[in-house]
N, C-alpha and C positions, 0 to 999 in steps of 0.2 A: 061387270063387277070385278075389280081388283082383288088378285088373293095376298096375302100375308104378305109375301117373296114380294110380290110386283109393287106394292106399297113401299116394301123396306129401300127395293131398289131406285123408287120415285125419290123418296126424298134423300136416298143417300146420290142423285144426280142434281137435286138442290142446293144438295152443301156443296156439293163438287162445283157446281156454278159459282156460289158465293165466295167458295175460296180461290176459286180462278180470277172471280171480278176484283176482290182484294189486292191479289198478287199483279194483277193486269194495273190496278188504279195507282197502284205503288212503282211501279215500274213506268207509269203514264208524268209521275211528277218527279219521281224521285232524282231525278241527275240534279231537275230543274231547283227544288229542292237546296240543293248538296250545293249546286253553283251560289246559290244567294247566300247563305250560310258558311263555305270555307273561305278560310281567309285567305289560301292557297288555290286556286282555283283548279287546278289543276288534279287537285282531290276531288272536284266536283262528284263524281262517277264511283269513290269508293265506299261511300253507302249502299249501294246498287251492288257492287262486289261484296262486303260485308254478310248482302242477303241471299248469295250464290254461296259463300265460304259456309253459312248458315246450315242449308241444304244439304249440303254436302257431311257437316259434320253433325247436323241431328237425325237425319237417316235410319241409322243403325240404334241409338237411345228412343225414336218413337216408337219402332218395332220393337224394342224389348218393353217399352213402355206397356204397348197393348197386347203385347203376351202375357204380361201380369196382371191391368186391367179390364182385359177384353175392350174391343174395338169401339165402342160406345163409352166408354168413359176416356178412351185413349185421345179419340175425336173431342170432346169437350175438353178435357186438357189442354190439344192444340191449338185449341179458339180463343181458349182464354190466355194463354202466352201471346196468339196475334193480337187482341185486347188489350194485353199490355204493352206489348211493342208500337200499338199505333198511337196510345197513351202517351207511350215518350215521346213519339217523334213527334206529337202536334205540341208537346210540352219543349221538348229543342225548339220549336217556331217561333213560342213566344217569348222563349230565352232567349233565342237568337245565339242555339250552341249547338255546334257542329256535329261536337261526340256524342252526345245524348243523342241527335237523331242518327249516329253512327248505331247503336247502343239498340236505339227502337227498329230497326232492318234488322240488326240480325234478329231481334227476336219474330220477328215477322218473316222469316227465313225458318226461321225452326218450325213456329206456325207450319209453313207451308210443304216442308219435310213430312207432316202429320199429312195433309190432303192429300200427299202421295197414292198412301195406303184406302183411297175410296174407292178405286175400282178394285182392288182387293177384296176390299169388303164387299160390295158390289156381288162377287164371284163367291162367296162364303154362304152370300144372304137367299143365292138364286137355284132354282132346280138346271140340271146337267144342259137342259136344252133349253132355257132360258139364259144359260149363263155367257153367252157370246155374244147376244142383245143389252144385256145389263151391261159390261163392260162399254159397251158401244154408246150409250145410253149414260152413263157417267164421264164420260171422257166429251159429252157433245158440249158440257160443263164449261169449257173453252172458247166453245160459237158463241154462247150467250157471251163470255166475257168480252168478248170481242166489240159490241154494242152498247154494251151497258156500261163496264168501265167508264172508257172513255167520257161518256154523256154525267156519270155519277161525279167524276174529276172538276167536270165543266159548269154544273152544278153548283156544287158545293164551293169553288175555288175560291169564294170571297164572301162565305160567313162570318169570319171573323180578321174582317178587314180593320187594319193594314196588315193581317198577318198571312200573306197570300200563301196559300194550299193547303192552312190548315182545317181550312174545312173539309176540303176531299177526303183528308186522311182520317177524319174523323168518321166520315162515310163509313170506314172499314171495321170499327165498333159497331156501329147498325149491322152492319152484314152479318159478324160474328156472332152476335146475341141474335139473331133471325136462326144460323145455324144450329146454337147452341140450342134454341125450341125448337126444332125441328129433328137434332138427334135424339131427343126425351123422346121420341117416336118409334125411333127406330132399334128393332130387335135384330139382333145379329146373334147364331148362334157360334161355338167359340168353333174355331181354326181345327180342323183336324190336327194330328201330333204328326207332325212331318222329319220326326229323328231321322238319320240314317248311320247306319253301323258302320257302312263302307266311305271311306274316305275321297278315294278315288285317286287321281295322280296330283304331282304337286302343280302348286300353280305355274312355277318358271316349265313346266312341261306343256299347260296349255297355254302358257302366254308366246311361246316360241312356236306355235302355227303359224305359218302365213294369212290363214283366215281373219283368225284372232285379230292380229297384228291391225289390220286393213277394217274390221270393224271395228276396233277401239279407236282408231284414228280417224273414222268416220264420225263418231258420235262426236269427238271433242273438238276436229277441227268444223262441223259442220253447226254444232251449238255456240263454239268460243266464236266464231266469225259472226252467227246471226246478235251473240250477244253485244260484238265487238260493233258492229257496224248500228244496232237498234238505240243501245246504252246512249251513243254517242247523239244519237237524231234531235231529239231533242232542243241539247243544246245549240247542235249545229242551227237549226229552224229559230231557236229564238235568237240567235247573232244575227240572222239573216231578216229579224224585226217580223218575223211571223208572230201571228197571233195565238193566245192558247188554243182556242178551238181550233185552231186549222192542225195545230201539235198532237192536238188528241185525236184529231179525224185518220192522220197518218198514221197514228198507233191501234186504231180500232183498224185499219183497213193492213197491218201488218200481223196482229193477233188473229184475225178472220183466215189470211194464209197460214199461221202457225196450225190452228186445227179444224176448218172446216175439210181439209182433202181427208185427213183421217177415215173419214167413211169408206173411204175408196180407199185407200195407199196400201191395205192387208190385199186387198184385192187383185191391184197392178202388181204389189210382186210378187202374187202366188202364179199372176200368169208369164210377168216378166221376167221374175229374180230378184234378188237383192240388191246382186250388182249393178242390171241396168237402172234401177229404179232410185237407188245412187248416186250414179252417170248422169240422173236427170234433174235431180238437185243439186248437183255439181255445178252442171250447166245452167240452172235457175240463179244459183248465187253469182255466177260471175258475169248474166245479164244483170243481175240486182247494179252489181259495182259500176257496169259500164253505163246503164242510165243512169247512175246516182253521179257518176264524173262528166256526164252530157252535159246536165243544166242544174240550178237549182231553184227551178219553180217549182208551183205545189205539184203539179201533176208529174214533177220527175222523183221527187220523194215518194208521193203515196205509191206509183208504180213499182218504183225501187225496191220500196220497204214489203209486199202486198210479194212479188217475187223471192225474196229473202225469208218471209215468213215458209212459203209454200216448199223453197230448200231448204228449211231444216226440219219441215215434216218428213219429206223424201230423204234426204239425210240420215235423220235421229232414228226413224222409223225402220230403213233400208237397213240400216248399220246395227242397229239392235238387232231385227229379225235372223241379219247374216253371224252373228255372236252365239243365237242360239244352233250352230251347225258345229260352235267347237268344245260342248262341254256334256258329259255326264251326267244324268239326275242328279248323283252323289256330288258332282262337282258344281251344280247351278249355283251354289250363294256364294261363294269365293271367286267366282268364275263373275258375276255379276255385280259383286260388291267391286271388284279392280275396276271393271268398265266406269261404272258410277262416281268410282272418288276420280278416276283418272280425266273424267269427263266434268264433272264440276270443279274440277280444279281449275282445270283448263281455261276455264266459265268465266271462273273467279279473276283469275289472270285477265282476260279477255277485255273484260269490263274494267277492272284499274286501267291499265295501258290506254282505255279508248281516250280515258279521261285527260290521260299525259298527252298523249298522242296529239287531241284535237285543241290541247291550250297552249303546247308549243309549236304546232305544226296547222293545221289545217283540213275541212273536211275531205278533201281530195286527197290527201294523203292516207286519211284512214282507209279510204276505197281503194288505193292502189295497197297499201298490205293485208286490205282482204282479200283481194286477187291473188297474192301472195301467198297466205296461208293456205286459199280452195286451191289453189295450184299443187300442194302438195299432196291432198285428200285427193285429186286427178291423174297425178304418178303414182299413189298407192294402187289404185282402183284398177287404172292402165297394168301395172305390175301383176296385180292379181292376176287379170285377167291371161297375160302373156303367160303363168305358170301353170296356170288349167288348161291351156291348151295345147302346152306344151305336155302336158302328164296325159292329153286325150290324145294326141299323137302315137306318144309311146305306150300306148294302148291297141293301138290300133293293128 
């Protein structure tokens, strides 16, 4: 028999699936999307940036939001701005207008700013030794989307034909209203008061670590590349007169790398480190580039992509963990807030360019400047490493 706690954290991993399968299923059509609708083609991709710039800038208004509301109305809030966000954009389809589904991403992006906060909740709702399973347990939210999306896109994709994808997106209104009854459920009680008195140092004091430095440039160049090289897939797949199901097969077998390692990756770097675990999403992204530049049959994407996922778990994950080694209690939310904007920015960028990139240029070209950017997250890493060992010397 379930008690309270184990309830509240069941269905707060049901919403966290459902807003993952949202964000997965938007992300599944969205370039595709943006290409049929600009008249510029080359904008194709900046809908898809719009819902990274989103992210990034509703962040910090969701969390005040449900410091005022408590977490349970702050979540229904965020459902129904996705609600409306996915309103417009199946309402751009049948206008056949670009900025309006510019217009429904981002709010679909704010949306997803809100889902952030459910493994938080998650850790709020759970007793002390329950509370490392709950997380674990909200975040598997991911595996499912990895499945489901995809299938939910392929689905729906010709409901309301001739107007191709506006059914999938509609999909994401069902999801929401499933959500929205399933938080009436859930009891969270409020946030302990986490003031502090002490400031701690400034930030140009922790951001001038070499640590620092090397996980921040982890997180952005190891997301901006997975977003740069996934944004662009795609369309790449439908130039190459691929089918949509075989589009969504590559994107459910590259979301399934984004977070089934999750169960493990706390694990490898507590026995490896940060750093090599890094080193080894490094390494993952720039086999991702060299099989995506080999061929381009379906089994060189989905490998590609399925790699590329699995480096920016090791990545995101390694580079976050190695972040919490440069800051203060007093210093974690300025310390983590810089990480976050500097790394959805990055995102944001990431994802326009792919779009430029792949309408004047070509897909081989996108993989030869993401070897270029993980190239430089490989001199940082390499760097690092050379100044620890040089400080374990003169220890010695």
């Amino acid at each position: 028999m379930l008690n309270r706690a184990q309830v509240n954290v069941l269905l707060l991993a049901l919403c966290q699936a459902l807003a993952a399968t949202a964000v997965t299923l938007l992300f599944t059509v969205g370039t595709l999307v943006g290409y049929s609708l600009a008249t510029d083609k080359s904008l194709a991709t900046f809908p898809v940036s719009l819902l990274h710039i989103a992210i990034m800038a509703a962040t910090i208004p969701a969390s005040l939001i449900m410091k005022r509301t408590g977490r349970q109305k702050g979540f229904i809030i965020g459902s129904l701005i996705g609600i409306i966000g996915a309103g417009l954009s199946v309402q751009s389809i049948f206008m056949n207008h670009f900025w309006l589904f510019c217009l429904g991403t981002f709010c679909i992006g704010s949306f997803s700013s809100f889902s952030w906060y459910y493994r938080f909740a998650a850790a709020d709702a759970s007793t002390e030794a329950f509370r490392p399973k709950a997380v674990s347990l909200v975040m598997s939210g991911g595996v499912i989307a990895a499945f489901l999306a995809p299938t939910l896109a392929t689905w729906a994709k010709d409901w309301f034909t001739p107007y191709e994808f506006a059914g999938s997106i509609t999909v994401i209104v069902g999801l929401q209203l499933i959500a929205i009854a399933l938080l009436f459920n859930v009891h969270i009680p409020p946030a302990a008061d986490t003031n502090q008195t002490t400031i701690g140092r400034p930030l140009t004091t922790i951001a001038q670590q070499p640590v620092f430095a090397v996980a921040v440039l982890g997180s952005m160049l190891g997301y901006g590349v997975m977003s740069f090289v996934m944004t662009s897939t795609p369309i790449a797949m439908q130039e190459l007169d691929y089918s949509f199901p075989d589009i969504a097969a590559v994107i459910r077998w590259h979301v399934l790398g984004m977070f089934a390692p999750s169960f493990i990756t706390g694990a490898l770097i507590a026995r490896f480190g940060s750093l090599n675990i890094i080193f080894t999403g490094i390494m993952l992204n720039l086999l991702c580039s060299a099989i995506a530049l080999s061929g381009t049959t379906f089994p060189y994407f989905a490998i590609a992509l399925l790699f590329l996922g699995i480096g920016w778990n090791f990545m995101f994950i390694g580079s976050t963990t190695l972040l919490t080694q440069t800051y203060k209690p007093a210093e974690k939310a300025k310390a983590q807030a810089t990480h976050d904007f500097c790394t959805f920015g990055f995102v944001a960028f990431c994802s326009l360019m792919s779009g430029q990139l792949l309408y004047h240029f070509n897909w081989n070209w996108i993989n030869a400047l993401a070897i270029a950017l993980i190239g430089m997250a490989l001199a940082a890493n390499l760097w690092l490493r050379y100044r620890q060992n040089q400080h374990m010397t003169l220890l010695k």
